[in-house]
N, C-alpha and C positions, 0 to 999 in steps of 0.2 A: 434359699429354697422356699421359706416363708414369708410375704411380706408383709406380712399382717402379725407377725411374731413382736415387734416392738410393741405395740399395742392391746396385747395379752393381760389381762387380771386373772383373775383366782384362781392361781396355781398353785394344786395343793402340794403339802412336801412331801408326798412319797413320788411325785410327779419329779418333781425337780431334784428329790433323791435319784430317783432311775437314771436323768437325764446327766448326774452326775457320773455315773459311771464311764461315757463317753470322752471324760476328762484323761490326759495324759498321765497324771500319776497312775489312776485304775491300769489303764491298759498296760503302763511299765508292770503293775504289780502282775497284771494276768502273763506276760511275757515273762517273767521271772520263774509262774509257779511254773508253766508249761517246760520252759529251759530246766528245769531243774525236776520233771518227768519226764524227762526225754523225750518231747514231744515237738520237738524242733520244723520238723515237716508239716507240722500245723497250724503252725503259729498263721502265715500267709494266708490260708484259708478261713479259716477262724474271723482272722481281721474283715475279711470281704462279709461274710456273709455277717457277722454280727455289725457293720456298715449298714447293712440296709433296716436295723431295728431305727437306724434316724426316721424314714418315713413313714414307718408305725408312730412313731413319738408324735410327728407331724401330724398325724390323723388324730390323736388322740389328744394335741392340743386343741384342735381346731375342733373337736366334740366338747372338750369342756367350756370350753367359750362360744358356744352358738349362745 
């Protein structure tokens, strides 16, 4: 999505904290709390729409590195 993403410095860590969320363990962990609210019906939506916080992310690298 990025090309200019390998060539990225000063990434602060709440940055790359956030970005970590994205990671498969977080999202097993959020699919569990949800399964376990009964909130099965939402899981699919949830996934799409918090999907597109990636090109926010994108934008927000690509300000801290101008």
């Amino acid at each position: 999505l990025d090309r200019k993403a390998v060539a990225s410095q000063n990434l602060p860590n709440w940055f790359m904290t956030a970005v970590s969320t994205f990671g498969l363990g977080f999202q097993l962990l959020i699919i569990g709390i949800m399964l376990m609210c009964n909130l099965e019906s939402y899981i699919i939506p949830f996934f799409i729409g918090y999907s597109l916080f990636i090109f926010l992310f994108i934008a927000i690298r690509r300000i801290l590195n101008r």
